[in-house]
N, C-alpha and C positions, 0 to 999 in steps of 0.2 A: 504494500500500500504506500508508504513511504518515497519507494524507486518512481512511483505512477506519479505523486503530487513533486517528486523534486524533477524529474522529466516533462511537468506541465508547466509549473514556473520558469522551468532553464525555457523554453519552448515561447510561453508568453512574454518572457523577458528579451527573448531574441527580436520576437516579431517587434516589441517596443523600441529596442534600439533601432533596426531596421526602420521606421513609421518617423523614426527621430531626425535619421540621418538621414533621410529623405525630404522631410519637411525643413532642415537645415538646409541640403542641397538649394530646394525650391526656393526659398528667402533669400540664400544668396546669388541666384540667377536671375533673379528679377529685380527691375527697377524701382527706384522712389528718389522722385527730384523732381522740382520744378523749374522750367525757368522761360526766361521772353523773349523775344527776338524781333528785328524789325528788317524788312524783305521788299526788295524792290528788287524787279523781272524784267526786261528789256524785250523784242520782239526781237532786235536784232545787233550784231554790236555798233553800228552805226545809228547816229542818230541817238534822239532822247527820246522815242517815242515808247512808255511804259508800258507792258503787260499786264502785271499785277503790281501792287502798293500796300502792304499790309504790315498790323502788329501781328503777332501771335503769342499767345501764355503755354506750357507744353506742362502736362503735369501726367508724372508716372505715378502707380502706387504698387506694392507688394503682389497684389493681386491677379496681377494681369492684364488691366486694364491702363488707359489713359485717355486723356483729353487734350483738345487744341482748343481755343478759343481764337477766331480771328476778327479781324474787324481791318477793313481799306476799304481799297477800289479794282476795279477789275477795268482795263481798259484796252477796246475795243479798234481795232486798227485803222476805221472809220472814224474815230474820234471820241465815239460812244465812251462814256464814262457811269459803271453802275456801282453804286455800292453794296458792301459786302459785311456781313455784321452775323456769324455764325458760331456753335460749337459745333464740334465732331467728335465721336465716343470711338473708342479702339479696342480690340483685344490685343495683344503682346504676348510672341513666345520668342525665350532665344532660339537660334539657331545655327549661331555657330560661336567662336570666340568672342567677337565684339559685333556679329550681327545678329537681327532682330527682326522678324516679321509683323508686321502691323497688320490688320483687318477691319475696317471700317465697320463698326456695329449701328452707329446712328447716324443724325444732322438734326438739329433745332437751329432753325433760322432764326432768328429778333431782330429786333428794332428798325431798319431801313434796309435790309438785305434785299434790294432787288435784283438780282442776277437771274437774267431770265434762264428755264431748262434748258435750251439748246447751247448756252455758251455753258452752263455746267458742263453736261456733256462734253463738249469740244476744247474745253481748256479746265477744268478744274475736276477733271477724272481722279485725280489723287485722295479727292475729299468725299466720293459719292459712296453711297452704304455698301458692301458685298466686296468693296474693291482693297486689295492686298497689295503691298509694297513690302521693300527693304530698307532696311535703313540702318545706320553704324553708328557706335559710339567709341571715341579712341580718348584713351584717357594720355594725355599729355607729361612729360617728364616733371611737371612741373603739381601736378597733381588735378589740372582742370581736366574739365571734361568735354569733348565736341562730338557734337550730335550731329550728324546729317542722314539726309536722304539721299539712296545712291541714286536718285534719278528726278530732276524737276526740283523747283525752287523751294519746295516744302517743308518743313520741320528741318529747320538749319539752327541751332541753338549752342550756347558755349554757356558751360556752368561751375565758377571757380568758388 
């Protein structure tokens, strides 16, 4: 009887370290930082005629998830100028050393965001629900941190 209850504790006690050192793993591969950035996108390298013009807020958590908050302009290479005034909700996994897949899970638009569907679509596909990117973070000799996206002006951030 004895051999049965010390082979169930050695047994539950494994599984617990196992549950531990996993959930350890998981905290340490995942993010928590916030930080802001301000982005200006060109259509081409000549000339000043902008793209996009925005802030953005970036906030990671433990979890999994994150947010962007942006607020500018988007503009239209007819001269059109819309504004832009939105969050975006993410899931996050790593996937490799210092990279990261993002997944778009929402959008709430507020306050003046008029950006019609079709230029989402055709220029601000980075941000729309369902749609997945990569994106890096290299942590610097100096101990900062730089975020970007390996593709398009998006989620560009430096956090010292």
């Amino acid at each position: 009887m004895k051999k049965k209850h010390l082979l169930a504790y050695s047994a539950g006690t494994g599984v617990l370290i196992i549950f531990m050192a996993l959930g350890y793993w998981y905290s340490q591969h995942n993010l928590s930082f916030t930080c802001s950035s301000s982005t200006a996108s060109f259509y081409s390298n000549e000339g000043e005629q902008p793209f996009v013009n925005f802030t953005q807020n970036i906030s990671f958590n433990h979890f999994g998830k994150a947010s962007v908050y942006l607020s500018g302009d988007l503009h239209t290479q007819d001269g059109q100028k819309y504004p832009m005034n939105r969050s975006v909700f993410y899931r996050y996994v790593r996937i490799g050393t210092s990279d990261y897949r993002l997944q778009v899970t929402g959008e709430v638009r507020s306050g003046n965001d008029r950006v019609p569907a079709d230029l989402d679509n055709q220029y601000l596909m980075p941000v729309l629900e369902g749609v997945s990117r990569i994106f890096g973070i290299r942590q610097l000799p100096t101990g900062d941190m730089v975020i970007s996206n390996n593709a398009g002006p998006y989620l560009i951030c430096a956090v010292h």
